[in-house]
C-alpha positions as CSV (number, residue, x, y, z in Angstrom):
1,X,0.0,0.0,0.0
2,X,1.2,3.5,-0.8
3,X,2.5,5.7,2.4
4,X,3.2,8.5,0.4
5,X,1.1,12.0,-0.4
6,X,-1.6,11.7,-3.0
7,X,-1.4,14.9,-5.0
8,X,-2.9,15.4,-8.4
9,X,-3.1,11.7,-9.2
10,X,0.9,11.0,-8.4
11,X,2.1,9.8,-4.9
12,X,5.0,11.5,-3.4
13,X,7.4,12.2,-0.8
14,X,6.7,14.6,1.6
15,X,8.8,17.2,3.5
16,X,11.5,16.5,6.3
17,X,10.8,13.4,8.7
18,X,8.3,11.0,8.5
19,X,4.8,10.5,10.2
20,X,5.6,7.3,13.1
21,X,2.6,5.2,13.1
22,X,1.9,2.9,16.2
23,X,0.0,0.2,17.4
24,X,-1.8,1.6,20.3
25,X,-2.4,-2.2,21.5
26,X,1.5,-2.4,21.9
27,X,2.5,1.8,21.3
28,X,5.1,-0.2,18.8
29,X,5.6,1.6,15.8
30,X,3.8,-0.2,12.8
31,X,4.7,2.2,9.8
32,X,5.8,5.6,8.4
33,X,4.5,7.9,6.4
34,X,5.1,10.8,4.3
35,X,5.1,14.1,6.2
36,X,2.9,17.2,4.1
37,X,4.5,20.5,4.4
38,X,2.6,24.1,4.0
39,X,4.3,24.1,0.3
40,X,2.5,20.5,-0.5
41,X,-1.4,22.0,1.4
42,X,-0.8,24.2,-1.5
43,X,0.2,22.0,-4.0
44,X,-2.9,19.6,-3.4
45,X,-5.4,23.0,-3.7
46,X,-3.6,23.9,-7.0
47,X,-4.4,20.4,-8.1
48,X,-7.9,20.4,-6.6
49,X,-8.4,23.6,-8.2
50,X,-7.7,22.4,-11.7
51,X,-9.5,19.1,-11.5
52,X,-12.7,20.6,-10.2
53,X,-13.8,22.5,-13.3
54,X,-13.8,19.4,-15.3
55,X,-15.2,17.1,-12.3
56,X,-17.8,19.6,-12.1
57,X,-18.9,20.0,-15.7
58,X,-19.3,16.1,-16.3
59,X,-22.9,14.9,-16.4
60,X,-24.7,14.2,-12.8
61,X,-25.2,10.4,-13.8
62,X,-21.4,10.2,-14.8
63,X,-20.3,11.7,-11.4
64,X,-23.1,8.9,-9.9
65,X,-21.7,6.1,-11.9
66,X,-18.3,7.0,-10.2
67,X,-19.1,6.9,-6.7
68,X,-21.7,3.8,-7.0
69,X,-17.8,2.3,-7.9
70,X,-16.5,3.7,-5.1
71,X,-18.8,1.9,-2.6
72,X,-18.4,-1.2,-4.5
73,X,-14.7,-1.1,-3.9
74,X,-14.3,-0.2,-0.9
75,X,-17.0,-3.3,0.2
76,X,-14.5,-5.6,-2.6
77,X,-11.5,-4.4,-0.4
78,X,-13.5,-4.4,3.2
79,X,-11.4,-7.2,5.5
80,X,-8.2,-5.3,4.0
81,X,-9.7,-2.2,5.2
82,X,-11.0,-3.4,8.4
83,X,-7.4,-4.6,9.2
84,X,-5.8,-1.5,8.9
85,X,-8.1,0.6,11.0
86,X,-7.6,-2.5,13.6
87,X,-4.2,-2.2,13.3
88,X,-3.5,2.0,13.8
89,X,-6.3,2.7,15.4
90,X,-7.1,-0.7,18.3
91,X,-11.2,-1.2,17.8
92,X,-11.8,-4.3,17.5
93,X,-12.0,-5.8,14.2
94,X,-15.6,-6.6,14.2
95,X,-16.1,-2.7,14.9
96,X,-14.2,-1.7,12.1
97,X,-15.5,-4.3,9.8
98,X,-19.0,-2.7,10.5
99,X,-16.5,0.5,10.1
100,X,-16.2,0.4,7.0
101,X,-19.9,-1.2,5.6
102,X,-20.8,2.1,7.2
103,X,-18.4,4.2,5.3
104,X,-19.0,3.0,1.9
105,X,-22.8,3.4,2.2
106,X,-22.0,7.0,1.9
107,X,-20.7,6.8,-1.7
108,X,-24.0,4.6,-2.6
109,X,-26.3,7.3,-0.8
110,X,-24.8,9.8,-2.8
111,X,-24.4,8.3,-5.8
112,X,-28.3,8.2,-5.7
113,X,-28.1,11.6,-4.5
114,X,-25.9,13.2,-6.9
115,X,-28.9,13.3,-9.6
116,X,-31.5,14.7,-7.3
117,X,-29.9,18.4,-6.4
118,X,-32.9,20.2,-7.2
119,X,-33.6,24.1,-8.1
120,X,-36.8,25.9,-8.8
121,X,-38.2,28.0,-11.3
122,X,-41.0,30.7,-10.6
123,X,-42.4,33.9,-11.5
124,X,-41.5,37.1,-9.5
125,X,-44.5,38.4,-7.6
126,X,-44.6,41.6,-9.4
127,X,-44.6,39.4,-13.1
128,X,-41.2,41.2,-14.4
129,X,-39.1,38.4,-14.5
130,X,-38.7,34.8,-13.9
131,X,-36.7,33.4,-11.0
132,X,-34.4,30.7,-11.2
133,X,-32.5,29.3,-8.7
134,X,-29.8,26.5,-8.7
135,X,-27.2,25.0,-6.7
136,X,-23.4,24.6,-8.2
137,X,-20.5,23.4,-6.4
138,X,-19.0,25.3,-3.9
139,X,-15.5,24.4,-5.3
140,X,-11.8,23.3,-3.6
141,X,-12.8,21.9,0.1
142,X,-10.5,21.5,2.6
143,X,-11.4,18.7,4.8
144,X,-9.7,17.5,8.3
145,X,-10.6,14.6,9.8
146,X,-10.0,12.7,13.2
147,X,-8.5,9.4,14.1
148,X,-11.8,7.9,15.8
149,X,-13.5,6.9,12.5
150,X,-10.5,6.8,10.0
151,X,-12.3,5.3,6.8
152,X,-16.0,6.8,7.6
153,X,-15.3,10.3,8.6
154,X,-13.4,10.7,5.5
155,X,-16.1,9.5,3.5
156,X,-19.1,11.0,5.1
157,X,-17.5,14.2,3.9
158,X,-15.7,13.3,0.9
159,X,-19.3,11.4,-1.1
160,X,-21.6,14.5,-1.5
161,X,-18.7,17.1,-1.6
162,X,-17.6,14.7,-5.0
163,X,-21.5,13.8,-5.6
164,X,-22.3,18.2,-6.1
165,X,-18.6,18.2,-8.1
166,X,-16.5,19.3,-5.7
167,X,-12.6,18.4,-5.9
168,X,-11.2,17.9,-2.3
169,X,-7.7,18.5,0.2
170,X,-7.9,15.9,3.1
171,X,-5.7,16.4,6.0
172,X,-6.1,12.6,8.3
173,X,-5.3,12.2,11.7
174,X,-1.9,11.7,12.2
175,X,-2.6,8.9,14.4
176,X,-4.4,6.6,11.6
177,X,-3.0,7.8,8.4
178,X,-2.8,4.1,6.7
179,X,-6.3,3.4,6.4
180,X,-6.6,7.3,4.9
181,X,-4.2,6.8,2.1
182,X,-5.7,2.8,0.9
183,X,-8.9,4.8,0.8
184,X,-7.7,7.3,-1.4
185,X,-5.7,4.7,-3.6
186,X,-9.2,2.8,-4.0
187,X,-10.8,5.8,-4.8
188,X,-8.2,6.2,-8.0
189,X,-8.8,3.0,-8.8
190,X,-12.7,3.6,-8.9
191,X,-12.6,6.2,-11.4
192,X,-12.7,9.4,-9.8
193,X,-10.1,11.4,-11.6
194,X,-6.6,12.3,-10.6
195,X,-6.7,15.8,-8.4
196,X,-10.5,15.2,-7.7
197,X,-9.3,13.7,-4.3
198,X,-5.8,14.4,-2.6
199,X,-4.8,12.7,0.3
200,X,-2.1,15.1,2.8
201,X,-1.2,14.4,6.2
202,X,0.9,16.2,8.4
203,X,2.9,16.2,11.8
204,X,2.1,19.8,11.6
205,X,-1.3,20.9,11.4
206,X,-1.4,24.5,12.1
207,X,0.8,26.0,9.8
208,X,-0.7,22.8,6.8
209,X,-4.5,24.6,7.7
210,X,-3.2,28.2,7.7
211,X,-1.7,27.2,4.3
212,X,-4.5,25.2,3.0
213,X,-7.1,27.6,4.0
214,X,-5.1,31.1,2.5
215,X,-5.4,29.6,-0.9
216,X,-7.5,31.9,-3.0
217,X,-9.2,28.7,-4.5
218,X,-10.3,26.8,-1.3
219,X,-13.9,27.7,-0.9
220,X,-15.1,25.5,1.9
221,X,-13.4,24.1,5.2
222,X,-15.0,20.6,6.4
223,X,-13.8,19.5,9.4
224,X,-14.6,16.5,12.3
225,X,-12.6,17.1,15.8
226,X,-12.7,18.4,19.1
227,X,-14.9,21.8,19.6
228,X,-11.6,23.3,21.1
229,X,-9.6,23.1,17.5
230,X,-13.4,23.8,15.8
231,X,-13.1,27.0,17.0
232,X,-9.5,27.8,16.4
233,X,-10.4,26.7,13.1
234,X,-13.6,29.0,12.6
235,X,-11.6,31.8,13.5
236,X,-9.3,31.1,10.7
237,X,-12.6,30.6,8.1
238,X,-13.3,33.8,9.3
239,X,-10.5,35.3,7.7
240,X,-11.7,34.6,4.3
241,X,-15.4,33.9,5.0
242,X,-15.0,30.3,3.9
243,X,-18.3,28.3,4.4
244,X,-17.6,25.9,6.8
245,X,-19.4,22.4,7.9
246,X,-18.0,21.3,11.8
247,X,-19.1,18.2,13.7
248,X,-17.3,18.5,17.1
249,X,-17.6,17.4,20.6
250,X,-20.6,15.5,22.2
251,X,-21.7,15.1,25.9
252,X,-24.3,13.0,25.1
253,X,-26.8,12.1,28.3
254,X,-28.5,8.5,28.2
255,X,-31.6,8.7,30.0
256,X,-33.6,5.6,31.8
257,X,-37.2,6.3,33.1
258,X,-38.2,3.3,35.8
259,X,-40.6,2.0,33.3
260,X,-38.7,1.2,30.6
261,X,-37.5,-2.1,29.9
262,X,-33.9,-2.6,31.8
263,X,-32.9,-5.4,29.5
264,X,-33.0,-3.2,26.5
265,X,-32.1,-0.5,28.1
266,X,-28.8,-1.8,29.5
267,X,-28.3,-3.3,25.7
268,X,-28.7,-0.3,24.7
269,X,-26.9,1.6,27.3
270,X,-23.6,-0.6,26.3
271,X,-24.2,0.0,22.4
272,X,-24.1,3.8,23.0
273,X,-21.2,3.7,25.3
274,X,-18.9,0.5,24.3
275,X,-19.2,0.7,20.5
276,X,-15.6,1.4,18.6
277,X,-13.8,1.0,22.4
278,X,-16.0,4.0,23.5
279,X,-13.8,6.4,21.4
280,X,-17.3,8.2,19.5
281,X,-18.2,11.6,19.5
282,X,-22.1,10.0,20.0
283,X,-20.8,7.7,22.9
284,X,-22.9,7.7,26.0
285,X,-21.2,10.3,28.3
286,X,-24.0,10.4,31.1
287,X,-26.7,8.3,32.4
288,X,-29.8,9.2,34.3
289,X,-31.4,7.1,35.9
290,X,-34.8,7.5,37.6
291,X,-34.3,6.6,41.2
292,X,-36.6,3.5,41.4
293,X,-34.5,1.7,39.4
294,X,-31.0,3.2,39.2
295,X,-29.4,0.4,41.7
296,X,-30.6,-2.0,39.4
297,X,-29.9,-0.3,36.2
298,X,-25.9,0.2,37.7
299,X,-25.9,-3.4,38.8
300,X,-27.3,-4.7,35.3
301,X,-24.8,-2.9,34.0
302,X,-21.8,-2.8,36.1
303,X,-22.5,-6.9,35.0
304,X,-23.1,-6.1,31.4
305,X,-19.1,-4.2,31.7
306,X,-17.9,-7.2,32.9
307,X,-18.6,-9.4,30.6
308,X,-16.2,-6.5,28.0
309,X,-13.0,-8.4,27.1
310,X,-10.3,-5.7,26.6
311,X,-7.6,-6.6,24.3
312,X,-5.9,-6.5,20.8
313,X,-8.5,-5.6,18.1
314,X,-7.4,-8.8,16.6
315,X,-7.5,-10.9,19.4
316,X,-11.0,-13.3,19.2
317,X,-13.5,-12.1,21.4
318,X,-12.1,-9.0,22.4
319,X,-15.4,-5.7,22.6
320,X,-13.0,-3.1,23.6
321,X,-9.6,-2.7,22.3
322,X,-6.8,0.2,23.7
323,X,-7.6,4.0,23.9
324,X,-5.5,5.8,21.2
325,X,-3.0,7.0,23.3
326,X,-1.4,7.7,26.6
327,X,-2.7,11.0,27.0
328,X,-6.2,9.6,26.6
329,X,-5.4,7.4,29.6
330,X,-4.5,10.0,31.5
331,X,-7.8,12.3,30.7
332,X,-9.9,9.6,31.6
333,X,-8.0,8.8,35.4
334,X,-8.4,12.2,36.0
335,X,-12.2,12.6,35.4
336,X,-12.9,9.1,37.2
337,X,-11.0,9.9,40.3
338,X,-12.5,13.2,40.4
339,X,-15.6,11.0,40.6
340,X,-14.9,9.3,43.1
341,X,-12.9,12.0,45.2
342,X,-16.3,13.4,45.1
343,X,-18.3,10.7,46.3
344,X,-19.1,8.4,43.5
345,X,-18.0,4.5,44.2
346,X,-16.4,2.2,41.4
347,X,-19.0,-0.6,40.9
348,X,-16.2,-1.8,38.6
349,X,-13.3,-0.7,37.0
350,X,-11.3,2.3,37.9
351,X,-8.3,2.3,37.0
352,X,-5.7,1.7,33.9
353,X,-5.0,-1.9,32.9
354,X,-1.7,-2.6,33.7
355,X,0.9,-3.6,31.1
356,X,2.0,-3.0,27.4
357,X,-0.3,-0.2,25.1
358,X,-3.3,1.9,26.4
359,X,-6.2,-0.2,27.9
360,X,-8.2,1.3,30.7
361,X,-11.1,-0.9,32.3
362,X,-14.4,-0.9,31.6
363,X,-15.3,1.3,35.1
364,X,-19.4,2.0,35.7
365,X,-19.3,4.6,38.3
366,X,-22.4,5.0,40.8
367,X,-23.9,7.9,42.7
368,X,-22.3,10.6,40.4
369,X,-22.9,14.0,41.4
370,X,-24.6,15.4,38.8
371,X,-22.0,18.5,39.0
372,X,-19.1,16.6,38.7
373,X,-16.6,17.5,36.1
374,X,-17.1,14.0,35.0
375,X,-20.8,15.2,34.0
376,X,-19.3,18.4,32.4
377,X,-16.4,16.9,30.2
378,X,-16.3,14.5,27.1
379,X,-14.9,11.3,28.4
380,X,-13.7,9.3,25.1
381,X,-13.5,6.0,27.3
382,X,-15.1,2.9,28.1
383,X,-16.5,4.9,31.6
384,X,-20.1,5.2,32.4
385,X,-20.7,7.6,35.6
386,X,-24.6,6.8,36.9
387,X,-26.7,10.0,38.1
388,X,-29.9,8.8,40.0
389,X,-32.8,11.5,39.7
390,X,-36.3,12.0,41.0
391,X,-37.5,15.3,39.3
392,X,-37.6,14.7,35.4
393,X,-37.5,18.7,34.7
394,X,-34.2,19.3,37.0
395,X,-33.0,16.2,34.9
396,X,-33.8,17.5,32.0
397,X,-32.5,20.8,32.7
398,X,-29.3,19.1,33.9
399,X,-29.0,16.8,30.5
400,X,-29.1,20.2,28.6
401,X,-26.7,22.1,31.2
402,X,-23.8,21.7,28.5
403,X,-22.4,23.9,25.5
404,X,-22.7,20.4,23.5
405,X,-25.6,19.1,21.7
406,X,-24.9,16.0,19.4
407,X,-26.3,13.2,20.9
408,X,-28.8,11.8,23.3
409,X,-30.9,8.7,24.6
410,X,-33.8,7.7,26.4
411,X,-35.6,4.9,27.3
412,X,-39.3,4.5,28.6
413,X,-41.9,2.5,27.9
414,X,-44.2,5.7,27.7
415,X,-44.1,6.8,23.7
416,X,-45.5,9.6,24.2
417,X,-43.0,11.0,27.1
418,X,-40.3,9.5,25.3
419,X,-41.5,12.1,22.4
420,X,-42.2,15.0,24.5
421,X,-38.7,14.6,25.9
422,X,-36.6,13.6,22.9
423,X,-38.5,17.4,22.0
424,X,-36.9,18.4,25.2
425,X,-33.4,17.9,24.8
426,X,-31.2,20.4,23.5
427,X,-29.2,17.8,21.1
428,X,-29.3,17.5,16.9
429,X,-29.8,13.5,17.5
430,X,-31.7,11.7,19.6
431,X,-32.1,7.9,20.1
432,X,-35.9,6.9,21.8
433,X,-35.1,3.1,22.7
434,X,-32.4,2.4,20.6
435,X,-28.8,2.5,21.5
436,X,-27.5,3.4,17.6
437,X,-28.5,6.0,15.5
438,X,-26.1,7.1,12.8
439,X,-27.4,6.6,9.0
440,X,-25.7,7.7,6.0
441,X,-30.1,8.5,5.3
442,X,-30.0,10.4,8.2
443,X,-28.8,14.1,9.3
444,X,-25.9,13.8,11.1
445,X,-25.3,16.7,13.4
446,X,-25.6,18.9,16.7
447,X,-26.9,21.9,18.1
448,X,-24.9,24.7,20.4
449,X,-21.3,23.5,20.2
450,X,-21.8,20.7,19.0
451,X,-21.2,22.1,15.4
452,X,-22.3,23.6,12.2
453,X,-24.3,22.2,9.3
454,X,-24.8,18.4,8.9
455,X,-23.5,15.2,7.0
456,X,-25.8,12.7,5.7
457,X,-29.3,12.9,4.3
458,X,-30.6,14.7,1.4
459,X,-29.5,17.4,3.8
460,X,-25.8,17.0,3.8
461,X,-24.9,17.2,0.0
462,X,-26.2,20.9,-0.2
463,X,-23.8,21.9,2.6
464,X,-21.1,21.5,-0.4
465,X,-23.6,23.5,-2.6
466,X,-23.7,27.2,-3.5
467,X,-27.4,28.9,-4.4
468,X,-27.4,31.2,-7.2
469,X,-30.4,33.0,-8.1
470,X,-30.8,34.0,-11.7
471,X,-33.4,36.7,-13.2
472,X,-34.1,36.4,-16.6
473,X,-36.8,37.6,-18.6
474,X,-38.5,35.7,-21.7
């Protein structure tokens, strides 16, 4: 597989030393690859740039033919797909099997997609003119994505920016840059044409974005990451008043009413929290439960953790493979001691796992304050901290006592509450009895600071459209 920088249709070497990447189940260095300067962020634009004209001018159905090949690659090449992410990133292979089914149903959404971007014609109310309005390309995106999702968020954002003829600059994660690169070489090999899609990472983001986004062709910013760097990077959008589309942090609450079904709601309480190792911007981050049945609801799942076998992606059996990094250990100590330096007890788990790579234990946490800074922070770990509650308005008013708004759950056997609350919450998604939510059908996005714009749906392939509005007379 290449481990170079994909820019214009050849693969080269980048700048100065190369990207180390390691095996967080082991943190033993697995590859290298090519490290993108400022100079080559603006070398893949000027490629972009020139590709995009004739990428946009080809027929709607041609552009659709190309990415229903896209998806069909990427499914012929899936268990070699699934292996990389396994390997740079930990999940478990079964996750990033389902991974990457996930990430090529985007290039068959918008494949469909790509034929339907519809304008309007009508008559202006005072009968001078017509109106016409349609929806071109915005032109050269940038795009920087995170390590969590290292096939899909690339093509969540990648499918409708190519399906509206859009060319595109992706910086990866410097973390996971393998499975970024194979993606773009499939994509090559699908048909889309050289310079439509370049393929950059970097050891050095900052001055790579400042680079990237200075270019008097880049148009658009898309990017997936932390609301801290969301914001830096707004600021820098700013500068040019470049449209941007941001997915950031979550703080998601998972909610569980005494009369729903504890079963399924403890299934679903471990899908929402323990999918891909914990390490999603969707996972679970706090659970309410209604006092009658909290105990239980900890106990059931407290059991439900320890059935979790932490371990090598690769390893059979194994639900919850290593955290990326040993920084991410240390984030997640911190919040659960705070926990329990505050009063919450460890029904189990607590701690790191001892030995080679970054593992931490599957911890349920009960009695949480609800003001803890566990409450208040995005975990990114396999922790669940239990908050018992009587009053369903202070709950509620708690659940949306955060700047983020991605995600959220509930479970009750009440539809109608489950409605009026899901109305409630302050979040872009919410899950009523289900512990998964994410659809390349669906909108995919948050409210407050949770980000801007959304990815999936019929919804997410304007966000890479302009609207022009012509006035004719005839």
């Amino acid at each position: 597989m290449k481990n170079q920088l994909l820019i214009g249709g050849t693969w080269r070497d980048g700048s100065g030393d190369r990207i180390p990447v390691l095996d967080p189940s082991s943190s033993e260095e697995i590859a290298q690859v090519a490290n993108g300067s400022p100079a080559d962020a603006v070398a893949a634009v000027d490629a972009a740039a020139v590709a995009q004209k004739s990428w946009a001018a080809m027929a709607p159905r041609a552009r659709s033919e190309v990415l229903r090949n896209c998806w069909q690659t990427l499914i012929d090449h899936a268990d070699e797909l699934a292996e990389l992410i396994t390997r740079e990133h930990g999940k478990p292979l079964v996750d990033a099997k389902g991974e990457i089914t996930y990430a090529a149903e985007f290039f068959r959404w918008n494949a469909e997609e790509a034929v339907r971007i519809h304008g309007s014609l009508s008559t202006a109310p005072s009968g001078a003119n017509k109106i016409i309005v349609h929806h071109p390309p915005v032109g050269v995106v940038v795009m920087v994505t995170p390590w969590n999702f290292p096939a899909a968020m690339i093509t969540r954002k990648v499918a409708p920016a190519l399906a509206a003829g859009n060319a595109v600059v992706i910086k990866p994660a410097a973390e996971t840059p393998l499975t970024a690169l194979r993606v773009g070489e499939l994509l090559e090999e699908a048909g889309v044409p050289a310079g439509v899609v370049n393929m950059v990472p970097t050891s050095d983001p900052g001055a790579w974005f400042d680079a990237a986004v200075d270019h008097r062709a880049t148009r658009m910013v898309s990017f997936t990451g932390s609301t801290a760097v969301g914001k830096m990077l707004l600021r820098r959008c700013a500068d040019r008043v470049l449209k941007s589309c941001m997915e950031l942090g979550g703080n998601a609450p998972f909610i569980v009413f005494d009369d729903a079904d504890l079963d399924a709601a403890v299934e679903g309480a471990m899908t929402a929290k323990m999918r891909h190792s914990a390490e999603t911007c969707t996972a679970a981050n706090r659970f309410y439960a209604e006092a009658g049945i909290a105990d239980a609801f900890t106990e059931r799942l407290a059991a439900a953790m320890a059935e979790v076998k932490v371990g090598n992606g690769f390893d059979d059996g194994v639900t919850c493979g290593p955290m990326i990094n040993a920084k991410a250990i240390d984030s997640i100590d911190s919040l659960v001691k705070g926990a329990v330096g505050g009063g919450a007890t460890a029904a189990i788990g607590g701690a790191p796992v001892d030995g080679p790579g970054f593992f931490y234990q599957p911890t349920v946490l009960a009695n949480v304050d609800p003001n803890s800074p566990i409450t208040g922070e995005e975990i990114f770990g396999p922790v669940a901290p239990v908050i018992p509650f009587t009053d369903t308005d202070l709950m509620i008013e708690q659940a949306n006592d955060t700047e983020m708004g991605l995600a959220a759950y509930l479970y009750t056997a009440d539809i109608g509450r489950g409605l009026s609350v899901s109305e409630r919450l302050e979040s872009g998604m919410v899950g009523l009895n289900r512990g998964a939510m994410s659809d390349p059908a669906a909108p995919f996005g948050g409210m407050k600071q949770s980000g801007l714009g959304r990815e999936g749906a019929s919804e997410g392939i304007y966000e890479f459209c302009e609207t022009q509005y012509i006035a004719t007379t005839w």
